[in-house]
C-alpha positions, 0 to 999 in steps of 0.5 A: 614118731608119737608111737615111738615116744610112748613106747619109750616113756612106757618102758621107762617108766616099767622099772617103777611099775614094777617096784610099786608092783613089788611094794604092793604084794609085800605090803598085802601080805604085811596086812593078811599077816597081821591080821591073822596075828592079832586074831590069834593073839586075841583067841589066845588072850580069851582062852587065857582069860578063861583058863586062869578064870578056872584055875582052882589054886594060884599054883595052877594059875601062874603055871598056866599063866607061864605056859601061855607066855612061853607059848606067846613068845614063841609065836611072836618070834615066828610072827617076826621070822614070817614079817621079815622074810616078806620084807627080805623077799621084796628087798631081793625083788626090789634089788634085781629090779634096779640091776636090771635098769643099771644095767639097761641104762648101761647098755643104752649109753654105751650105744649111745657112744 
């Protein structure tokens, strides 16, 4: 009977699990993304820095500065493309994982009848 009972708290609770699961690997990598955004926008301001530092005119130094924010922009787009497809893989995981109890607690009440 106590078997049977924690059996049943166990595969009640599975559906939770799994979405804190979900969270979880998304969240992680949110953060391993992040992270390797901020390091490249920071190698990148440096190299900037440097860059215009050494320009010999101020022609050359608004063109590199137009480079880099093109080059920037770019780069943070894709950074946003990247977070977003992260979050919309864990939306669609998220979503099969609540069908799937729908549809469980479906069939349980139904045999319940």
């Amino acid at each position: 009977m106590y078997d049977k009972v924690v059996k049943e708290a166990q595969d009640n609770m599975k559906p939770v699990l799994d979405m804190v699961a979900i969270n979880s690997e998304a969240v992680e990598k949110l953060v391993k993304q992040q992270a390797n955004y901020m390091s490249e926008l920071l190698n990148a301001g440096l190299n900037q820095a440097r860059t215009v530092s050494q320009a010999k005119d101020p022609t050359a130094a608004v063109e590199a500065q137009k480079v880099y924010v093109e080059e920037m922009s770019s780069k943070l787009m894709e950074a946003a493309k990247q977070n977003l497809d992260v979050m919309m893989e864990a939306k669609d995981a998220l979503a099969k994982v609540v069908e799937t109890s729908v549809k469980d607690v479906q069939s349980k009440v139904g045999k319940v009848k």
